[in-house]
N, C-alpha and C positions, 0 to 999 in steps of 0.2 A: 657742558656749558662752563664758561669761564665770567666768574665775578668781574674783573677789570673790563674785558670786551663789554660785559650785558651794562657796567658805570657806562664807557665810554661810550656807547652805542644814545643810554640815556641824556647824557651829557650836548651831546650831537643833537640834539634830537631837541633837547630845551635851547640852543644856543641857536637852532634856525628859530624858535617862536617867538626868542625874546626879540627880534627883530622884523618880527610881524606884527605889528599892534592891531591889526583886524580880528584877528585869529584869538588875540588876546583879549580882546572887546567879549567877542563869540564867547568862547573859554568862559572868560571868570564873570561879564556883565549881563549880558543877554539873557542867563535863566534867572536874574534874580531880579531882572526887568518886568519876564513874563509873570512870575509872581507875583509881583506889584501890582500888572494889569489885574490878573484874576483878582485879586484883593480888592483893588478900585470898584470892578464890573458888581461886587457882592460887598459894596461897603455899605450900604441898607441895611442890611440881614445879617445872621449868623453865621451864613451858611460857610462864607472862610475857616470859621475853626472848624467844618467836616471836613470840607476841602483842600485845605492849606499845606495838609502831609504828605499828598498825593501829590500836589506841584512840585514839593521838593523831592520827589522820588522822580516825578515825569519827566521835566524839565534837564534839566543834568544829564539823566539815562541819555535823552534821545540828542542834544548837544553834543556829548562825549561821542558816541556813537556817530555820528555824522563825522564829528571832523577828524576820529582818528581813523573810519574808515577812507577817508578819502585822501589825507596826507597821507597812507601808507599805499594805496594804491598809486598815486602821483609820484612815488619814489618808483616803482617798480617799473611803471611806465615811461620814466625818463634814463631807465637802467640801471638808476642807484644802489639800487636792493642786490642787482649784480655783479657790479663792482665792489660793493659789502661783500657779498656772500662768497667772491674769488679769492678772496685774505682768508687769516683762521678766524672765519665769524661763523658760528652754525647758527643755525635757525632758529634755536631755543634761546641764541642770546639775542638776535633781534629782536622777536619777540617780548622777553622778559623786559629788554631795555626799552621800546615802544611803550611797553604797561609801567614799567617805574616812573617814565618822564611824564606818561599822560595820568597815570595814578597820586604822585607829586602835583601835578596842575587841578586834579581832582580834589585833592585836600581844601586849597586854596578857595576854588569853585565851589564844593559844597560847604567850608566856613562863612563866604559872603554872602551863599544862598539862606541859608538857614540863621544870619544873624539878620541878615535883612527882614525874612518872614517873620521872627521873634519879634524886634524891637523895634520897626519901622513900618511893618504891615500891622501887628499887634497879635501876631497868632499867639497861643493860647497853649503851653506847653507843660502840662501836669506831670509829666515824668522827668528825666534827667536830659539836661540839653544835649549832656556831652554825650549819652548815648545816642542821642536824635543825631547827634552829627557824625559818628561811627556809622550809624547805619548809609547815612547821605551819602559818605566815602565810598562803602563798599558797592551802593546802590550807580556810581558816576565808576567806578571802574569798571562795574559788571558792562557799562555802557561802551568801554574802553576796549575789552575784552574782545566784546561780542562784537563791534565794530572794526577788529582785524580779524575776527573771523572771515564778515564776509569780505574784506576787501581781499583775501585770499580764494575768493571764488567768482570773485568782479571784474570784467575786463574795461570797464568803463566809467568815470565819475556818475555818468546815468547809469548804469548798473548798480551799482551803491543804492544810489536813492530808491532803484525799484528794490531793493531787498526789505526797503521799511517796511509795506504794507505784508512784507512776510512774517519780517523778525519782530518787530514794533508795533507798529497797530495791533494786532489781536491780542497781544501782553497790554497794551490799553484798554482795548473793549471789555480783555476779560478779569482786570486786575481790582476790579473793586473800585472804580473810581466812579461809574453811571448807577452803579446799581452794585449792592451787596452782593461780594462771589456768595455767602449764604442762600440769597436768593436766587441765584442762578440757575437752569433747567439742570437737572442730575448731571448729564454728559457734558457739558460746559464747563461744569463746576470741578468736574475732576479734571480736564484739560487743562484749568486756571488754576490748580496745584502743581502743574511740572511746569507752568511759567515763571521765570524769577522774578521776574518785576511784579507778579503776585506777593510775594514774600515780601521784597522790600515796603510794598504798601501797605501790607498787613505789620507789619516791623514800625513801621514808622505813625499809624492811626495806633500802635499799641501804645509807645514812648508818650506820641502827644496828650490819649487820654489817660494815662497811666491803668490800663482794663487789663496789662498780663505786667507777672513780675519780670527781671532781668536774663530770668532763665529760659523766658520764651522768644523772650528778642535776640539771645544768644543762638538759640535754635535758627533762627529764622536766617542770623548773618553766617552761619553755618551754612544754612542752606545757599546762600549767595555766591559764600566762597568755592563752596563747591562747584560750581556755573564759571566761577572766575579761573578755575584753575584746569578744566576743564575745556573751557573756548580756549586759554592758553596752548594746550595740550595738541587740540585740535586744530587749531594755527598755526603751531611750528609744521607738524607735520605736511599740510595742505599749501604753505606757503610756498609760492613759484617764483623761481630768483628774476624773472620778466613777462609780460604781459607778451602774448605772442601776436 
């Protein structure tokens, strides 16, 4: 892997979005819209400060996850990815450079998610913001990540979308957000440990109520990283220079 390619590949890569303002919309306004709704829908009750950590871990994940799997499919499928990959580009610098450019859009994406839920929704933030927003980071790449995975296994924009209810939904159902993973049946409950968007939820209900100290939350973005670097890994290798 060569650093200048895996910049330029990034660079490439933010200079198509900035002239997308859809995309941009989606990106950086859309999940901290949804939060607002859920905010609104439980502006009655308390129940936003249970809830509120969990939108910014949901929201992000599965945004980032959509649009990076499917702009990288849409390269591959117009033959870009192979016209890249016929120069000295290896796979590990596309890859890298996809997750730097959409990682950088991630920053941006979980700062206005998470200043918006703080100081316009009024969530409720007992531990340290800036680590609530490290978490949010890593929790919008892992989304990043895991969304060039499958668009390396996708021949279709509808292929994409049918991998949520594989990749996505059950890291929902089981990630602590309807129901404490504590309370979960045995077997569920350890399935809802090797998902990561368990961690990041658990990561993110820890910062808000301040119930672990710094060193469990490090744990936790530990565990994320590992998942990030890993779909990484798993990406470069599985990636197909064309959709056949």
């Amino acid at each position: 892997m060569n650093p200048q390619r895996t910049l330029a590949t990034a660079g490439r890569i933010l200079s198509q979005i900035r002239h997308d303002p859809r995309t941009i919309g989606l990106l950086l306004i859309v999940p901290s819209l949804l939060i607002g709704l859920v905010a609104w829908i439980f502006s009655d009750t308390d129940s936003f400060s249970v809830i509120g950590p969990s939108m910014i871990a949901l929201f992000p994940f599965i945004v980032m996850f959509l649009v990076t799997s499917i702009t990288t499919l849409r390269e591959r499928r117009t033959g870009t990815l192979e016209r890249l990959l016929s120069m000295p580009l290896g796979k590990g610098d596309l890859i890298l450079g996809y997750t730097l450019a959409f990682g950088l859009l991630a920053v941006l994406q979980s700062a206005i998610a998470v200043g918006f839920a703080v100081w316009v929704c009024g969530l409720t933030i007992e531990g340290s913001i800036w680590l609530l927003l490290a978490v949010a980071v890593a929790d919008a790449i892992l989304g990043t990540t895991l969304g060039l995975l499958a668009s390396a296994f996708a021949n279709t924009e509808f292929q994409v979308v049918q991998f949520m209810p594989v990749i996505v939904f059950p890291q929902i159902l089981l990630g602590g957000i309807f129901i404490a993973r504590s309370q979960l049946p045995d077997g569920l409950r350890q399935i809802s440990d090797w998902l990561p968007l368990s961690h990041a939820i658990d990561a993110m209900q820890a910062v808000a109520t301040n119930s672990h100290d710094a060193a469990y939350v490090g744990g936790e973005l530990l565990i994320l990283g590992a998942w990030i670097v890993g779909a990484i890994v798993v990406g470069s290798v599985t990636l197909r220079r064309r959709t056949p």
